[in-house]
Predicted model as a PDB file, atoms N, CA, C, CB and O in Angstrom, pLDDT in the B-factor column:
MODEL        1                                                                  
ATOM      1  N   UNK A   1     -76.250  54.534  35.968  1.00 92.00           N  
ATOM      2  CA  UNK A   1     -77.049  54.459  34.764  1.00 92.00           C  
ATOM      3  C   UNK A   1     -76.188  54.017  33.572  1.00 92.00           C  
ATOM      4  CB  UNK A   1     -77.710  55.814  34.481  1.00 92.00           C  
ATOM      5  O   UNK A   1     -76.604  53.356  32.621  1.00 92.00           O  
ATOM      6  N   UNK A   2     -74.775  54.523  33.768  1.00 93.00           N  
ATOM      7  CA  UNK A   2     -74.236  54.133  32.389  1.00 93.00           C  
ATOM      8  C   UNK A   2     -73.691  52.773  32.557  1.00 93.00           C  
ATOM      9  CB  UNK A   2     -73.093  55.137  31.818  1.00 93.00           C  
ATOM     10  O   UNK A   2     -73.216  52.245  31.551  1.00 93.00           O  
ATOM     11  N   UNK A   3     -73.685  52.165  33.599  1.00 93.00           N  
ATOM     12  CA  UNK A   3     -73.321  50.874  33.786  1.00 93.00           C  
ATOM     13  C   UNK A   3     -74.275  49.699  33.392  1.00 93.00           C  
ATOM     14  CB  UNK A   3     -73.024  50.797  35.072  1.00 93.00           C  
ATOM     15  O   UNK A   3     -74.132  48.573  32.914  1.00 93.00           O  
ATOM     16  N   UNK A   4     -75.546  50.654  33.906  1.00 90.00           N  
ATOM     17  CA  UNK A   4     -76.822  49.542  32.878  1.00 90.00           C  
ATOM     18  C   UNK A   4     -77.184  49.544  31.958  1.00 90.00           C  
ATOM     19  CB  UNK A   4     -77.947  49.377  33.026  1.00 90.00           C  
ATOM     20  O   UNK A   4     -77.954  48.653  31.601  1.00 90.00           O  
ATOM     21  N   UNK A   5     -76.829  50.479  31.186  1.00 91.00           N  
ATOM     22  CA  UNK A   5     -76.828  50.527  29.545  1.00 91.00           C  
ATOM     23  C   UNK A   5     -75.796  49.811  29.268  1.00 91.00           C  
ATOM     24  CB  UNK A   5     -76.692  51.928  28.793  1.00 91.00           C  
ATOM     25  O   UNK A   5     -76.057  49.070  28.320  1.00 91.00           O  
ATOM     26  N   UNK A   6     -74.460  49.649  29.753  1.00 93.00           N  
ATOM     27  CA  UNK A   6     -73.310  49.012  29.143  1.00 93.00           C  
ATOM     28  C   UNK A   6     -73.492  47.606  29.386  1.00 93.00           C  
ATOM     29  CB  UNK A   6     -71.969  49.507  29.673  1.00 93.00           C  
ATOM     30  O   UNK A   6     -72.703  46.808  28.881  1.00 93.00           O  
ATOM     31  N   UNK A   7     -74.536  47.182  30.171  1.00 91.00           N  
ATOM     32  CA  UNK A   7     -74.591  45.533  30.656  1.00 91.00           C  
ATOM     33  C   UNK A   7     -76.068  45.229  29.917  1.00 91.00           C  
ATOM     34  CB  UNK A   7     -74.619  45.200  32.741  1.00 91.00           C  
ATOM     35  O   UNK A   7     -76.589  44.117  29.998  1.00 91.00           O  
ATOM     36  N   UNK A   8     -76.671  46.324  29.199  1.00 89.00           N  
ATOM     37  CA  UNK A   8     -78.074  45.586  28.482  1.00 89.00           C  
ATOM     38  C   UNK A   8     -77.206  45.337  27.048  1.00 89.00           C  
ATOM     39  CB  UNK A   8     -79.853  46.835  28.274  1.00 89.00           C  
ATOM     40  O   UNK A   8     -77.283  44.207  26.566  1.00 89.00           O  
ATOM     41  N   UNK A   9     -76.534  46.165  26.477  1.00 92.00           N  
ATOM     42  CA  UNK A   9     -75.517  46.627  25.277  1.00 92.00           C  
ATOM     43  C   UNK A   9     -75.123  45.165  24.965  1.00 92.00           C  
ATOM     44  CB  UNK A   9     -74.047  47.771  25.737  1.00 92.00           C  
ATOM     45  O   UNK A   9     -75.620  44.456  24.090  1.00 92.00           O  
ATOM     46  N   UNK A  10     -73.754  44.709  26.178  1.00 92.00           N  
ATOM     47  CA  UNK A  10     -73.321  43.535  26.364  1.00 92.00           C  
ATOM     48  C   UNK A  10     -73.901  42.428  25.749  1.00 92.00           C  
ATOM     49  CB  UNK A  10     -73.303  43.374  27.477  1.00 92.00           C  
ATOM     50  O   UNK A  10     -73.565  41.720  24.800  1.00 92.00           O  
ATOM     51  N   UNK A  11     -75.569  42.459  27.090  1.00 90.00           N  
ATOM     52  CA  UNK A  11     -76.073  41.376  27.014  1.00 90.00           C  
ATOM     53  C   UNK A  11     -76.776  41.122  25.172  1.00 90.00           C  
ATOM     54  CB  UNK A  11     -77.131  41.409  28.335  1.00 90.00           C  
ATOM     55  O   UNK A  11     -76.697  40.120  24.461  1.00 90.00           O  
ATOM     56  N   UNK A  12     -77.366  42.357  24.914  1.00 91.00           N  
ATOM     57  CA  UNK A  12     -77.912  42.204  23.329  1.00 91.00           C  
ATOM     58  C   UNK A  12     -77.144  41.380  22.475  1.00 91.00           C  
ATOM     59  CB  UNK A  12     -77.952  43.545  22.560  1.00 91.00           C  
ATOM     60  O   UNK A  12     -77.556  40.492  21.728  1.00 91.00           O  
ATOM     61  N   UNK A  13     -75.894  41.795  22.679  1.00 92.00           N  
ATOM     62  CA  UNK A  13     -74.940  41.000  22.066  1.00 92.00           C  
ATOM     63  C   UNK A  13     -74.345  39.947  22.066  1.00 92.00           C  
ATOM     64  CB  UNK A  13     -74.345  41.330  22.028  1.00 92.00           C  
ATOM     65  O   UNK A  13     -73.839  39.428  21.072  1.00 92.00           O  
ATOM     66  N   UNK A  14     -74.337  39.534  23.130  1.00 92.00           N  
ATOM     67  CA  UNK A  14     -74.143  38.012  23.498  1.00 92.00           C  
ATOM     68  C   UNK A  14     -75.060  37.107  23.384  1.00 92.00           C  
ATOM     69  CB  UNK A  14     -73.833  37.820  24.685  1.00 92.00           C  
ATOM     70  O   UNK A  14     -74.880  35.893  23.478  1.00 92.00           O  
ATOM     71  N   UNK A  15     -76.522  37.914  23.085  1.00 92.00           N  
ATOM     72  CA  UNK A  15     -77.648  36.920  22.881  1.00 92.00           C  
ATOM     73  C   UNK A  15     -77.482  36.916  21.365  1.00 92.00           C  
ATOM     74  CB  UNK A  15     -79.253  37.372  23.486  1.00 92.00           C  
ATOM     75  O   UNK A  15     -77.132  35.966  20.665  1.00 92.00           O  
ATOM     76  N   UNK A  16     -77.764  38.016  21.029  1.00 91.00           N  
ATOM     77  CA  UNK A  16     -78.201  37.799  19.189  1.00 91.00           C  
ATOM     78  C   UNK A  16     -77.086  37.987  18.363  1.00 91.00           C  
ATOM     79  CB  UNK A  16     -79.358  38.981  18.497  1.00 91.00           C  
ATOM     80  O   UNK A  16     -77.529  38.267  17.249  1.00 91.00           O  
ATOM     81  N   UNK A  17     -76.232  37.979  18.352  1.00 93.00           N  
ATOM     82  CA  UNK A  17     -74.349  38.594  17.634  1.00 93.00           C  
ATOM     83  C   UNK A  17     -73.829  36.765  17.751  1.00 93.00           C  
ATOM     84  CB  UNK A  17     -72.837  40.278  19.357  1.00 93.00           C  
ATOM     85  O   UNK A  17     -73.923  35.854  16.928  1.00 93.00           O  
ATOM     86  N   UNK A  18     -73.241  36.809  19.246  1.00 91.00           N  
ATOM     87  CA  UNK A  18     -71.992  35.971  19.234  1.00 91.00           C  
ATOM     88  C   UNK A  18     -73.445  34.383  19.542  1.00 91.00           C  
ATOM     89  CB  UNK A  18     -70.335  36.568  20.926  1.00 91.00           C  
ATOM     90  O   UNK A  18     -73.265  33.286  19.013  1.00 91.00           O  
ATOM     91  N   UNK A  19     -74.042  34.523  19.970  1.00 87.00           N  
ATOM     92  CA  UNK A  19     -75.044  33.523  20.320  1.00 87.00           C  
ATOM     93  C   UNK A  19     -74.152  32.414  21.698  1.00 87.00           C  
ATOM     94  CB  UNK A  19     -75.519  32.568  18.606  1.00 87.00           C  
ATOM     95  O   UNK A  19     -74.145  31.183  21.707  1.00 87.00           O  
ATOM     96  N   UNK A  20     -73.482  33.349  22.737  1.00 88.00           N  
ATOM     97  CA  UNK A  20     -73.173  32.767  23.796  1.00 88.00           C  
ATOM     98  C   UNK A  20     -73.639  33.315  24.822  1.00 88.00           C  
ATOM     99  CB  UNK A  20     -72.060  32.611  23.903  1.00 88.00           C  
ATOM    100  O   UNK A  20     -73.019  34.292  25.243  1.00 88.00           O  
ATOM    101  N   UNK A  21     -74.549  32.986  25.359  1.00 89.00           N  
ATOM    102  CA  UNK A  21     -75.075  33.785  26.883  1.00 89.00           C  
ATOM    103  C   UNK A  21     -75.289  32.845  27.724  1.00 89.00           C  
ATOM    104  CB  UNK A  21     -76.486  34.679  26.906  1.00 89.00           C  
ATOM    105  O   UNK A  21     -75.141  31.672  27.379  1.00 89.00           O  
ATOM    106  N   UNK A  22     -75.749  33.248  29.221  1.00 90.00           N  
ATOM    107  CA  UNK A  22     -76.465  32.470  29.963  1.00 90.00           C  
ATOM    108  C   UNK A  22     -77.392  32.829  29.807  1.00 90.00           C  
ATOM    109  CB  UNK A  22     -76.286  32.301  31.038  1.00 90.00           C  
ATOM    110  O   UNK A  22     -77.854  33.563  28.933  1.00 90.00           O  
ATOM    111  N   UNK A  23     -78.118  32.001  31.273  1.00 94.00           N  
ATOM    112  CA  UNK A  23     -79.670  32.302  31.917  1.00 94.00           C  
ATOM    113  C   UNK A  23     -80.095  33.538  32.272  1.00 94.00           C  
ATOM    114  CB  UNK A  23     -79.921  31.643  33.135  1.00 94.00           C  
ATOM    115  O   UNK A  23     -81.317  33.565  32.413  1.00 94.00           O  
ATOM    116  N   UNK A  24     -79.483  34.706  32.496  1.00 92.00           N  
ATOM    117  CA  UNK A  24     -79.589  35.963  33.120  1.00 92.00           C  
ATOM    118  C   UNK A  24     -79.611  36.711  31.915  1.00 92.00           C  
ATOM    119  CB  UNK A  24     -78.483  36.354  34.155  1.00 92.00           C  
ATOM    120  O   UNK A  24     -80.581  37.195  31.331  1.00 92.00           O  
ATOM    121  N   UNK A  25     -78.314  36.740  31.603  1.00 91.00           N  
ATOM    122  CA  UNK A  25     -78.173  37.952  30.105  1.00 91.00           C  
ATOM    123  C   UNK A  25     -79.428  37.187  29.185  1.00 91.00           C  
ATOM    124  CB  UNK A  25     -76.098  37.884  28.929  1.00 91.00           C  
ATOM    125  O   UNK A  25     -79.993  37.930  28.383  1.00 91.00           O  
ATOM    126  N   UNK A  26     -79.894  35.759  29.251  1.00 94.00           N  
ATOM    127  CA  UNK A  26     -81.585  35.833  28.304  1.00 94.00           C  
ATOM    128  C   UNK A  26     -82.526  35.958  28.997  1.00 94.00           C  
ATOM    129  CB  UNK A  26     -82.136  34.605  27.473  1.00 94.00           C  
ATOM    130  O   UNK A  26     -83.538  35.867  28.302  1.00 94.00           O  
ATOM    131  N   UNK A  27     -82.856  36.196  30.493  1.00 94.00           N  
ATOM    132  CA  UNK A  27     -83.418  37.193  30.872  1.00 94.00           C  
ATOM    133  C   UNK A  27     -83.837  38.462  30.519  1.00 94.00           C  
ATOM    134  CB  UNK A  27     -83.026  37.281  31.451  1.00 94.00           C  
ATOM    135  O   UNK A  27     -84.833  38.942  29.978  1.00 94.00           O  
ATOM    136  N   UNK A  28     -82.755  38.885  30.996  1.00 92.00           N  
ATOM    137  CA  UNK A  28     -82.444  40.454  30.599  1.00 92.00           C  
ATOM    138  C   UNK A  28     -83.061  40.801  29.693  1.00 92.00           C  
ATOM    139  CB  UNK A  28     -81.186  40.851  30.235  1.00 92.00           C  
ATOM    140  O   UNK A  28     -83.778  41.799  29.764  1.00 92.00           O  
ATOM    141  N   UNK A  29     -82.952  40.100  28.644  1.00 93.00           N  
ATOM    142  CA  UNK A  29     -83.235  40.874  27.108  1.00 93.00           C  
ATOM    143  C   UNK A  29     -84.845  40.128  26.851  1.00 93.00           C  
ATOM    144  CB  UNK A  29     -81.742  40.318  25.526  1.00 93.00           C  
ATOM    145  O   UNK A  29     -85.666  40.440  25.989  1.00 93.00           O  
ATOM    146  N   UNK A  30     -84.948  39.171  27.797  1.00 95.00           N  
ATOM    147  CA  UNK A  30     -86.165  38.455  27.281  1.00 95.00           C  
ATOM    148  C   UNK A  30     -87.069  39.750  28.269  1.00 95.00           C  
ATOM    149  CB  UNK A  30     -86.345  36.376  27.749  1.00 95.00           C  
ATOM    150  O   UNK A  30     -88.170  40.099  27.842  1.00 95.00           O  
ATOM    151  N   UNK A  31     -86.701  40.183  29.143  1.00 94.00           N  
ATOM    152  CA  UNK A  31     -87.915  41.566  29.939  1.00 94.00           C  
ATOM    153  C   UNK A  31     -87.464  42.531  28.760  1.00 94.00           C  
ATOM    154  CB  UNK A  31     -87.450  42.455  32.076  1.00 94.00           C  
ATOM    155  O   UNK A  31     -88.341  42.909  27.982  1.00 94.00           O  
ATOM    156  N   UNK A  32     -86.297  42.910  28.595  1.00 92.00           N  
ATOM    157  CA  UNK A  32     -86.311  44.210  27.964  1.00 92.00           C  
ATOM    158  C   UNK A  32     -87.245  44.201  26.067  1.00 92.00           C  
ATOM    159  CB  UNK A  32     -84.374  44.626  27.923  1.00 92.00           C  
ATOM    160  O   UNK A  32     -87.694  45.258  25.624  1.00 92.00           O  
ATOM    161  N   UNK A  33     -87.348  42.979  25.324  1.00 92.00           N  
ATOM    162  CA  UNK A  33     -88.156  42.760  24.709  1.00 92.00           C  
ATOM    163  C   UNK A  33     -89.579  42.941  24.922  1.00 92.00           C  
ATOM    164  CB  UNK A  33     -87.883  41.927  24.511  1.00 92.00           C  
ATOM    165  O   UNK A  33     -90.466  43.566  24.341  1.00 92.00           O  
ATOM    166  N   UNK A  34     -89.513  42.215  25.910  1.00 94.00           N  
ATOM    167  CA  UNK A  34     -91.186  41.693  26.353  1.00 94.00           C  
ATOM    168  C   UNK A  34     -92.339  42.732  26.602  1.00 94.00           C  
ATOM    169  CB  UNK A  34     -91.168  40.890  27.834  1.00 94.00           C  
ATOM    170  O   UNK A  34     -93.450  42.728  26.071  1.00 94.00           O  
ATOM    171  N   UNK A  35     -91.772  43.746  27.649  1.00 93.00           N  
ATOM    172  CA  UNK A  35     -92.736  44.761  28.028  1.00 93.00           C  
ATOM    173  C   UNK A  35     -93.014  45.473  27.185  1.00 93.00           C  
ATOM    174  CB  UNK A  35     -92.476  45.488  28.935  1.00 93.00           C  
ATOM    175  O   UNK A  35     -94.189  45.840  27.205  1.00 93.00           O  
ATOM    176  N   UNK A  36     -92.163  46.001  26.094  1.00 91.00           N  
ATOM    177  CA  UNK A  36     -92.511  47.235  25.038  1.00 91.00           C  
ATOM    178  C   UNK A  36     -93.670  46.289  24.334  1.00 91.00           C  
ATOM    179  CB  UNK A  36     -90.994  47.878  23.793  1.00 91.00           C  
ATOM    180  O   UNK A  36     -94.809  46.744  24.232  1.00 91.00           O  
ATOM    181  N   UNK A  37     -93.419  45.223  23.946  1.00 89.00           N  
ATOM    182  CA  UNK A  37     -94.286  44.183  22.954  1.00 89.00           C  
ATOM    183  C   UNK A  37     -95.663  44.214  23.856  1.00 89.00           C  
ATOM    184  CB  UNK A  37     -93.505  42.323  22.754  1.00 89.00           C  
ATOM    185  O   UNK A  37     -96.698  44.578  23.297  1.00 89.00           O  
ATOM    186  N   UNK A  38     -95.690  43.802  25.374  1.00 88.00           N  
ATOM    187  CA  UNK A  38     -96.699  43.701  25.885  1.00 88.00           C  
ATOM    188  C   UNK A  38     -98.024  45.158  26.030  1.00 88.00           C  
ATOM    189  CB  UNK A  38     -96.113  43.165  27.030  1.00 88.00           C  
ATOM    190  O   UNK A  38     -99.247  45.033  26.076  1.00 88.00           O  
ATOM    191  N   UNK A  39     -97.338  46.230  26.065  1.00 90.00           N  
ATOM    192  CA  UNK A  39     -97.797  47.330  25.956  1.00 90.00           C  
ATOM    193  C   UNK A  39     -98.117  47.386  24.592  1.00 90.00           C  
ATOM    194  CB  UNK A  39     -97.014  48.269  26.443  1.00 90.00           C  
ATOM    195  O   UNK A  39     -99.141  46.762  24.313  1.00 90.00           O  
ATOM    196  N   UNK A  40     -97.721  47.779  23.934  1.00 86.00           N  
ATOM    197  CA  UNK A  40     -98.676  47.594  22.563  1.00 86.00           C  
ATOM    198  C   UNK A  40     -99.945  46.622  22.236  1.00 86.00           C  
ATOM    199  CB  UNK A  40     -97.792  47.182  21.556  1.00 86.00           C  
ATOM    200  O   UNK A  40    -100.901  46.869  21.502  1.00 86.00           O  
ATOM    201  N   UNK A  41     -99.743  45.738  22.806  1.00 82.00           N  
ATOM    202  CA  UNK A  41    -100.741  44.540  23.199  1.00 82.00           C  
ATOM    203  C   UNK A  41    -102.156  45.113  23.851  1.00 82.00           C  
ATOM    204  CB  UNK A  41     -99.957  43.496  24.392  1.00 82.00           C  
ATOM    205  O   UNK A  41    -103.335  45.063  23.502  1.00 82.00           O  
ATOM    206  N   UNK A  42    -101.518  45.618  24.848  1.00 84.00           N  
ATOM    207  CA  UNK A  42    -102.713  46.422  25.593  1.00 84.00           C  
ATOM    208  C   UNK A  42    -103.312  47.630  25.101  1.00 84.00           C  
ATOM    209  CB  UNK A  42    -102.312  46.829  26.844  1.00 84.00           C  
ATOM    210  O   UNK A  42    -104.379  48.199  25.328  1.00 84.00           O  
ATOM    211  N   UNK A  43    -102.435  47.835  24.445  1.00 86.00           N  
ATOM    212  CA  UNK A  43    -103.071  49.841  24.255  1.00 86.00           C  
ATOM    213  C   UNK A  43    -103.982  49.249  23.043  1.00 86.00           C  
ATOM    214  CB  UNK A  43    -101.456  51.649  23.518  1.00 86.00           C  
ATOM    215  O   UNK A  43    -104.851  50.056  22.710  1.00 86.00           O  
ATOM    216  N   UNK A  44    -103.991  48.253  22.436  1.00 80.00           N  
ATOM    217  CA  UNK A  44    -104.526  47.912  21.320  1.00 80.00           C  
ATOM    218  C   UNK A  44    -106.124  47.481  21.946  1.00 80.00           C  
ATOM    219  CB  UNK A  44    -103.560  46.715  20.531  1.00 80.00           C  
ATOM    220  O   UNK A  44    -107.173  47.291  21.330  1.00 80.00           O  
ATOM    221  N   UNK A  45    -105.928  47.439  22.912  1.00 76.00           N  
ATOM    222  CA  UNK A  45    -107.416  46.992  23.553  1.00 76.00           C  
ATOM    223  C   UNK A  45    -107.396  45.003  23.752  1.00 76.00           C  
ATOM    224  CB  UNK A  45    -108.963  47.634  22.080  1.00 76.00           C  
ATOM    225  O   UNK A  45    -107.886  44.400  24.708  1.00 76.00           O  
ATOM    226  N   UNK A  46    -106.824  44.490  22.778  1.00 70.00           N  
ATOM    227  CA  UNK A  46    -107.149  43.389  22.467  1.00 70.00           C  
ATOM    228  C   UNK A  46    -105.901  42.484  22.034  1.00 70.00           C  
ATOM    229  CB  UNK A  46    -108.123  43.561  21.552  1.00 70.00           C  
ATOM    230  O   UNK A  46    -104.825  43.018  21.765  1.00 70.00           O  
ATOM    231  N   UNK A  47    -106.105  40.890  21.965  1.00 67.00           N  
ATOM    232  CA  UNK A  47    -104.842  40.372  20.904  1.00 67.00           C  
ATOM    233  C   UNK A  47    -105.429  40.564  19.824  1.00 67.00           C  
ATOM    234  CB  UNK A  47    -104.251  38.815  20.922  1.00 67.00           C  
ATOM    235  O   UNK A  47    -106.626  40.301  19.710  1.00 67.00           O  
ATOM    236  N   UNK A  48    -104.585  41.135  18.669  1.00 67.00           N  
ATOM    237  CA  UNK A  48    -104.447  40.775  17.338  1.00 67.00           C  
ATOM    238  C   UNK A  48    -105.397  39.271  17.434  1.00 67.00           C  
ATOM    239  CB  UNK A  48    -102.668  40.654  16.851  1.00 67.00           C  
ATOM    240  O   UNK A  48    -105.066  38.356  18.187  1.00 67.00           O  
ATOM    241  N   UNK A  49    -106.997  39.195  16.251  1.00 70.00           N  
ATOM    242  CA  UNK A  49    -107.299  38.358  15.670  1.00 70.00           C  
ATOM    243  C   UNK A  49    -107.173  38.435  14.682  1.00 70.00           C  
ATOM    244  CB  UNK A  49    -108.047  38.056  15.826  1.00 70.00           C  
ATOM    245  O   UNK A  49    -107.247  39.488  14.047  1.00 70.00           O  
ATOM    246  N   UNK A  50    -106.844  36.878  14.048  1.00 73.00           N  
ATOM    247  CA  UNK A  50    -107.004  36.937  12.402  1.00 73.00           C  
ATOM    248  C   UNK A  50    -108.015  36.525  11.764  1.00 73.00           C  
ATOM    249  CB  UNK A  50    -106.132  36.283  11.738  1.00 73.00           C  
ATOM    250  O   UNK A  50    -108.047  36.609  10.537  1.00 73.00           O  
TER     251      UNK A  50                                                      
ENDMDL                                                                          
END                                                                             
């Protein structure tokens, strides 16, 4: 467990800090973004209209 906190940690940082990553570490962070965002989405019933 503490090894995957230390490799999401990493990756955060290499995406949005130093702006050098690959394909995987923007993975990573593109799921670990995504689902919290997508759940709110849903619990809302609906998308946001404007």
């Amino acid at each position: 467990m503490k090894k995957l906190i230390e490799t999401l940690i990493t990756d955060l940082n290499h995406v949005f800090v130093k702006g050098n990553s690959d394909k995987v570490e923007q993975a990573r962070v593109f799921i670990l973004l995504a689902i919290p965002a997508a759940l709110v989405v849903y619990t809302m019933g609906q998308f946001p209209v404007y």
